[in-house]
N, C-alpha and C positions, 0 to 999 in steps of 0.2 A: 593448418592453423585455423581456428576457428575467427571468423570474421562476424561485426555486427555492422551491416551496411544499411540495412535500413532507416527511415524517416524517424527521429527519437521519438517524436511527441507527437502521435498518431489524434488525439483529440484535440488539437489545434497548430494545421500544420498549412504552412509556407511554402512558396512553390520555390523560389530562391534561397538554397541552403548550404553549408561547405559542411560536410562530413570531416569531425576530426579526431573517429575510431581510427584504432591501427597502431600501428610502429611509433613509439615516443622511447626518446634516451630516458634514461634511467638511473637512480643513484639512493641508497639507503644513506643516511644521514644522521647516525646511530649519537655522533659528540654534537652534533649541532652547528657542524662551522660550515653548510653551505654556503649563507652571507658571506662569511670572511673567506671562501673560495670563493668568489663571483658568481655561484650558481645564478643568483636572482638579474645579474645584468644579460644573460641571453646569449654572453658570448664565449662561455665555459659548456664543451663538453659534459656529456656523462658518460660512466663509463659502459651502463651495462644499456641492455633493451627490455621492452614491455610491450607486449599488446593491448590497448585500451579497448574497452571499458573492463577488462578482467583484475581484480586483486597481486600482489604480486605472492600471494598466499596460494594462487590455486594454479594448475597445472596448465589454465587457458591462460595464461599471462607472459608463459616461455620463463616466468622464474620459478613457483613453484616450491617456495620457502617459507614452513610455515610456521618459524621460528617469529618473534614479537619485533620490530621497527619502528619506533614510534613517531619517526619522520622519513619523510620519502621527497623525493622531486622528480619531475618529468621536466621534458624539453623536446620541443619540435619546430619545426619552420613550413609556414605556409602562405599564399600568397590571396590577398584581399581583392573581393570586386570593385572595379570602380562605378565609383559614382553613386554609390550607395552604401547608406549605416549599416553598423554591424552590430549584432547581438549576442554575446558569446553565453550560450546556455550548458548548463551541469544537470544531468537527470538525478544524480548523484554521487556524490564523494563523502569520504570518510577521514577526518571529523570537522580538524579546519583547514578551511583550505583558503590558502594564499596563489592569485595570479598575478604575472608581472607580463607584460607583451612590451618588446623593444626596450627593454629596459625598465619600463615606468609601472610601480603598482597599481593594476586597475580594478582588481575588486576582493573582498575577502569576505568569507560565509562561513557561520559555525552550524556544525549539526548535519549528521551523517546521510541522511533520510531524503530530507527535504528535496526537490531541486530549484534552483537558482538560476539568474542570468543577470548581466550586465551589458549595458553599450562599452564598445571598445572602439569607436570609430575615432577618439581624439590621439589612439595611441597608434594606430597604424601608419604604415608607408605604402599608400596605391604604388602600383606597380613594381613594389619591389617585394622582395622575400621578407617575410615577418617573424619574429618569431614568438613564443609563450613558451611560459616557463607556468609552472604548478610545484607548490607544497604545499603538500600534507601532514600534518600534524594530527597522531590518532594514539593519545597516552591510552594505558590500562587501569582507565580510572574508572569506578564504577557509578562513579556520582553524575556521566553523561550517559545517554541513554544510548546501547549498547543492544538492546535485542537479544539475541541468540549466542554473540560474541563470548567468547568466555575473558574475563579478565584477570587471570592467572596465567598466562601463556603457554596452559595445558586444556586440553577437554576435560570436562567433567560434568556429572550429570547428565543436565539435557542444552549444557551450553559447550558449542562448536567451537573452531578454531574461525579465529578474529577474522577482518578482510580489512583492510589499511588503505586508504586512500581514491583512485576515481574507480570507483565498481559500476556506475552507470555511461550513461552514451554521453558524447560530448559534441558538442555543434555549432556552428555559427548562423543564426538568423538574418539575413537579409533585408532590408525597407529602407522606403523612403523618407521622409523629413521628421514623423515621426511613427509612432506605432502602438499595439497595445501589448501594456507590459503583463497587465491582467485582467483576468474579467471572469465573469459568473453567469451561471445559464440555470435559473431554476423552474422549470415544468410547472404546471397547476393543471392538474389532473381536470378539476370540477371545471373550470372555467375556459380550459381550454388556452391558454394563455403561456406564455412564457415571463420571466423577468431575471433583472441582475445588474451587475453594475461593469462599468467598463473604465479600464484606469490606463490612461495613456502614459508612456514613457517620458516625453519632453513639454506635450502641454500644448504642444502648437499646433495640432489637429484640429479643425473647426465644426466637425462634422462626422456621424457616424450612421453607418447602413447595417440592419439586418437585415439578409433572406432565407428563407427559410423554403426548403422543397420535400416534398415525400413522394419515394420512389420517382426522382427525377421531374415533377411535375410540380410549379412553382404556390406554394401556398401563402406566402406575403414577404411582402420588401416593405420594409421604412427604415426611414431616412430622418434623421434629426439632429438637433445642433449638441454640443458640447457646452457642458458648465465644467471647463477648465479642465483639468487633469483625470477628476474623479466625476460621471453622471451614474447616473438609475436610471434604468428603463423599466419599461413595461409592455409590453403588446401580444392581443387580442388577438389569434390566429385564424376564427371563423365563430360564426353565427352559433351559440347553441344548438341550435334545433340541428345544425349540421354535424354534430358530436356523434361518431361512432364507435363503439368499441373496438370497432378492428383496427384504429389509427394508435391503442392502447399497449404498451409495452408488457409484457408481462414475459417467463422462463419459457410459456409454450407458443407464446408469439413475439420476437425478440423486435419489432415496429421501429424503425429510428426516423428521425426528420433530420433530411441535411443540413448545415446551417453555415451561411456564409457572412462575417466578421470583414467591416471596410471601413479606413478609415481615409477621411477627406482631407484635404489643405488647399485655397483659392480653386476649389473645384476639380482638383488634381485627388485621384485614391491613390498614396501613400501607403496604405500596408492592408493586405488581403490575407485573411487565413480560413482555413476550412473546418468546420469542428460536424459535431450531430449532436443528439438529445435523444432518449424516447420518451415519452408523455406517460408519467407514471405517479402514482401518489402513494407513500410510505405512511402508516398514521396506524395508531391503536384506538382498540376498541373496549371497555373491561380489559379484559386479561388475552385477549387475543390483538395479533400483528394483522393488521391490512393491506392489503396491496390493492390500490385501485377500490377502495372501497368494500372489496371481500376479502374473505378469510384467507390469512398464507403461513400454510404450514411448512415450514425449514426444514431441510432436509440436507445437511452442511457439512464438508468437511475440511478437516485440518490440514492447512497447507502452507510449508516455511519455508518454500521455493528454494530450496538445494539442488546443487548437483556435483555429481564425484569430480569434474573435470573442471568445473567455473564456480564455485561454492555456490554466494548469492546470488550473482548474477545469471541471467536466464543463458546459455548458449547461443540460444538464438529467439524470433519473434515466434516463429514458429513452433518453438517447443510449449509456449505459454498456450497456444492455439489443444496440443494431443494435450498438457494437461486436465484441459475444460474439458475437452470431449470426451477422454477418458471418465471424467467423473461424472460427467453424464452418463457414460455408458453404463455403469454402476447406481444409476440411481438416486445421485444425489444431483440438487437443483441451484447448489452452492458452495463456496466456502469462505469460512475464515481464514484470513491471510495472516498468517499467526506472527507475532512480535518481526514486523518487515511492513514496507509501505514498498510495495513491488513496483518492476518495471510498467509506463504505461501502456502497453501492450496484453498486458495480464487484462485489464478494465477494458482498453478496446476491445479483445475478445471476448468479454464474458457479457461486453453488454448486444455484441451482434450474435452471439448465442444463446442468448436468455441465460443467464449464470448469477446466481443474487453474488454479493461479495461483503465482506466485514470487513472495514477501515479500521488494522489496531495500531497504535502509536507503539514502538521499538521503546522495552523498558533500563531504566536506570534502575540503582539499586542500593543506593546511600543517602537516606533521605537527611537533607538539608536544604538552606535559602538556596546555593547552588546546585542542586538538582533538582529543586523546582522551579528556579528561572529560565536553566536550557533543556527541559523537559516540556515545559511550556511554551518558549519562543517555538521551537522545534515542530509541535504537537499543531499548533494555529498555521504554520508554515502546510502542513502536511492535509491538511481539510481544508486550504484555500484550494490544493488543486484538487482532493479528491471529492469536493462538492460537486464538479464536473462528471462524474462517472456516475451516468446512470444506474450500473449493476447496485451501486453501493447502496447499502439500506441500513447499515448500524456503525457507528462509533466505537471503537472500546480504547479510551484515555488508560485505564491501566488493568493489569493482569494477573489474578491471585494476590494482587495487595506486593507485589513486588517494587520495590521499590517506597514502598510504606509498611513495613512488616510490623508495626504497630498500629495500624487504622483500625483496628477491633476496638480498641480503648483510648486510642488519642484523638485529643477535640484537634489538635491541630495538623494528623494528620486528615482527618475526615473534613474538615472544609478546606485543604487541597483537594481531595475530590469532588467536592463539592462546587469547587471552583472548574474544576475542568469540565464537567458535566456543563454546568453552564455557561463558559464561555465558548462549548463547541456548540449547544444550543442557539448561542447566541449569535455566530458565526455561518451556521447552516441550521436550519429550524425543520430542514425538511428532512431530517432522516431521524433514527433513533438514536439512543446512549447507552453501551452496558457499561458502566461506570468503575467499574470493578471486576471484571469478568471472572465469574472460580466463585467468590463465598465475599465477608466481609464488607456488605453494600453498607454504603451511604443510604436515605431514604431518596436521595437525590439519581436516580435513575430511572431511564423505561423499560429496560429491560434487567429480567432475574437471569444469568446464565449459569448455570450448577456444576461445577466440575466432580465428577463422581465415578473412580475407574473401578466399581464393583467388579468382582469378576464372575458373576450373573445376575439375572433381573430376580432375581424371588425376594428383592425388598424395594424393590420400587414403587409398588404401588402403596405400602403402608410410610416410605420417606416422602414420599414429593404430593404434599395436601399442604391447601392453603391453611391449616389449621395448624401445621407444626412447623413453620418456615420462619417464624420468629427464634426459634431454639435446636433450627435444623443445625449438625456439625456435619456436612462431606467433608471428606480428606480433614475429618478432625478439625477443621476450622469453623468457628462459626457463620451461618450463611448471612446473616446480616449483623451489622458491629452495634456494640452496644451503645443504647439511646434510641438506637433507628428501627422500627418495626417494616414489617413488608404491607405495601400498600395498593396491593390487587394487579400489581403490574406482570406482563406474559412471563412464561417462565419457559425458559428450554434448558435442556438439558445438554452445554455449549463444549464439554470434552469428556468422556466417556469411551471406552473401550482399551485400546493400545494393547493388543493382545497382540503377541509377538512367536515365533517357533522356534523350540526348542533347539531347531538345527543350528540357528542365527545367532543363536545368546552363549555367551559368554566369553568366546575370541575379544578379544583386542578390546573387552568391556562393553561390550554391547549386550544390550538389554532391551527390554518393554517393558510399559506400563502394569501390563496383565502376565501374568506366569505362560511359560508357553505351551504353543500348544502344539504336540508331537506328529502332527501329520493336514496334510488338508484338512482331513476329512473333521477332524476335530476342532480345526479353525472355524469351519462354515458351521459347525453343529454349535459354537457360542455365539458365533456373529450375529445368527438367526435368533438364538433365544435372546442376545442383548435386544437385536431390533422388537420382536416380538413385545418383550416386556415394554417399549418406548410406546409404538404402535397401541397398546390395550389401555395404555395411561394417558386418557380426554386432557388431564389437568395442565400435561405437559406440550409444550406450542410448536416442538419442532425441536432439532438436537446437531449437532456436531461430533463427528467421531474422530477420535486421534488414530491414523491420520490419515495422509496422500499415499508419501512417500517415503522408505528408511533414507533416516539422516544420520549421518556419519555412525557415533555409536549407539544411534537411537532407531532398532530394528521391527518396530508396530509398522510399518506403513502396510498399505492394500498395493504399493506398486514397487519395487526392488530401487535402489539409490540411483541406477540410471531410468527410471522409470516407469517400467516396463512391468504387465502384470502380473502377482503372482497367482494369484487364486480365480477362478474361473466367473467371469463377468458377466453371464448369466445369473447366476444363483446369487452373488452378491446384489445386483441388483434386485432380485427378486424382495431378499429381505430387508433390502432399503427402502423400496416404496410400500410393503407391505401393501396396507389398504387404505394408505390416503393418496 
């Protein structure tokens, strides 16, 4: 049985923790009379089992059922530390989720993605057996935002069989009187500085400390007071003149500064965690992306973190680790994390491997007031944590206009985009925004990404000029919606290829993007000419290819559905970095 035992939250982590992967009772709940059984008092059985944090859809869960539930319950018993609060964290669950410990409601969260925590210290029994109870509630409605999920309770297309309820890690935090429930770390490249804000859980912390070390060797502690629940910092890490590029983060020097989070009460540190940074600065220039003040040319691929045995959920920390490195091996210097806000484990690896990564929000697909309330609660939830991860360098709030499938001509769906563009701006200022990812931009974006599965380059150099991108149509959409012209911003070319083998297409409905192609050797003889054509086109900043890996009946990937690769990693990468 596949187990996840490691530390959940690898970029801010506690040295006193209870693991609460593993073995939980179990019960689908198909009429809805948990309640009226006593599921929610803690002291009702269930009848089946589950391995958490696995789906009970995927074959890592020991059920395996990947028929639709649209309520679920878990139940376990475990026993509390004394003499210290407790913080019961969700890295994620799908969609709402309801907890009850000993009986008593202690917190409830909507939206799939996000994760969550609550204090549960007023619900426990020190020294006795405890126990928690979880439901899930994860209707087939399109109007929340859904991802890759298919909501028809069949595959189809390029949307997979559902995952239903806790699919991420779950854990109990540890501290003392109080602690921080959240907080922000954002780098400044030029100045050498850090800042962010810090939000205690109870308020009664009086006091707070960063320090900050690189490569073990202590580069500044301070120390200062608290304004209530919510402060800002700021602090200066060294002299200018002491600024060297080598302390600089970048994919071929992955640089982190340790950083250690204290929080004080009458002179007493009440809660310690451990996080990093690397000192890195995201900004454009014209029509080209910076990094650290020079040119960064993307070189990105598609990745919707599947797998045959645990769907969404990664198997293990480890697997997230051969992903990155694989795609290094190949050539590519990043990827988009395609409709999924992944395990944090994906972001710690990519940022201690130099890995860029694309932040995209999990798309809904019924546009109304209700699927742009918990589209957006949801989306702000999801950038509070991934403003943290250094890897990250771009936004994308939405995806081919899905879930606005009229934003080419509606005023009111385009200032919802318009609105998320700017309230993720406003929330994190330091990365970018592709607003719309695929065609049909708002003027409100930094980034142009062009979704275009030509099946060769012999028209890209006369498509992708700043001179026709007001009236450009890829995939027959318009590239930008009507009203809105394009306004000099970088342009990549963000999904492109999915070219698939003919051996793989057509069982059980599976398909690719591009028509396939009947042998290697004809696979590497496109790949190269698509790269080629990207590679000879200046105008273009950098690209994403569809994709990693085959997902279920979606057979393009460069690596086979358990991972592993198919075509020869030499030559792929050759024609991925070409000559930049």
């Amino acid at each position: 049985m596949i187990q996840r035992t490691e530390y959940p939250r690898p970029q801010f982590q506690r040295k006193e923790w209870l693991p609460l992967n593993g073995e939980w009772e179990f019960a689908f709940d198909d009429a809805g009379e948990g309640t009226a059984k006593g599921y929610d008092t803690g002291r009702v059985s269930l009848p089946l089992k589950i391995n958490v944090p696995f789906s009970y859809q995927d074959e890592a869960s020991g059920i395996g059922d990947p028929s639709v539930h649209d309520t679920v319950w878990y139940r376990r018993t475990f026993s509390a530390q004394a003499g210290k609060r407790a913080l019961l964290c969700f890295n994620g669950s799908d969609h709402t989720t309801d907890v009850w410990i000993n009986g008593k409601h202690a917190l409830s969260h909507t939206g799939g993605y996000a994760p969550f925590s609550a204090e549960i210290t007023q619900y426990l029994a020190e020294g006795e057996e405890n126990t928690i109870v979880v439901r899930c509630v994860d209707p087939t409605d399109p109007t929340i935002p859904r991802g890759k999920q298919s909501w028809t309770g069949e595959r189809f297309g390029c949307w997979y069989v559902a995952n239903t309820g806790i699919w991420q890690s779950v854990w109990i935090d540890y501290f003392g009187d109080d602690c921080i429930k959240e907080h922000s770390l954002v780098p400044d490249y030029d100045t050498f500085s850090i800042s962010g804000e810090i939000v205690t859980l109870r308020g009664t912390a009086e006091e707070a400390e960063i320090a900050v070390f690189y490569r073990g060797a202590p580069v500044k502690c301070v120390r200062f007071a608290l304004d209530g629940r919510r402060t800002r910092y700021a602090i200066k890490l060294m002299e200018l003149d002491f600024v060297d590029p080598v302390y600089a983060w970048t994919p071929e020097q992955p640089n982190l500064f340790d950083t250690v989070f204290r929080l004080y009460r009458n002179g007493a540190c009440v809660d310690e965690a451990r996080t990093r940074f690397g000192l890195r600065k995201v900004s454009m220039d014209g029509n080209s992306v910076h990094l650290n003040n020079a040119p960064l040319y993307q070189r990105l691929i598609l990745d919707q973190g599947y797998w045959p045995e645990s769907g969404i959920t990664p198997p293990s920390a480890e697997a997230l680790r051969k992903d990155i490195e694989l795609a290094k091996a190949m050539g590519f210097n990043g990827a988009r994390k395609h409709q999924k806000f992944e395990d944090p484990y994906f972001y710690y690896y990519a940022e201690e491997l130099g890995f860029l990564t694309w932040c995209e929000m999990p798309s809904a697909y019924n546009f109304c007031a209700e699927e742009m309330d918990a589209l957006s609660r949801e989306w702000y939830e999801i950038v509070s944590a991934a403003r943290n991860f250094t890897s990250n360098i771009c936004y994308v709030p939405l995806n081919e206009s899905w879930g606005v499938r009229n934003i080419v001509a509606r005023d009111d769906q385009k200032d919802f985009a318009r609105s998320l563009y700017f309230g993720t701006k406003a929330r994190d200022g330091s990365r970018l925004v592709s607003t719309n990812d695929g065609w049909e931009y708002p003027e409100a974006t930094d980034i142009i990404g062009i979704h275009d599965y030509a099946y060769d380059s012999s028209e890209f150099a006369g498509k992708f000029r700043p001179e026709r991108y007001d009236t450009l149509f890829p995939a027959r959409r318009r590239l930008m919606a009507f009203g809105c012209r394009y306004g000099g911003q970088p342009v990549l070319l963000t999904e492109f290829g999915g070219i698939a083998m003919q051996s793989e297409c057509g069982e059980d409905g599976a398909w690719g993007y591009n028509s396939g192609a009947k042998d290697e050797a004809e696979f590497l003889t496109r790949y190269e000419d698509l790269m080629r054509g990207i590679h000879a086109h200046a105008e273009l900043k950098g690209f994403c290819y569809t994709q990693l890996t085959d997902v279920q009946q979606e057979v393009n990937g460069l690596l086979t559905p358990d991972h592993r690769p198919k075509f020869d990693l030499e030559r792929i990468r050759a024609a991925t970095v070409g000559n930049k």
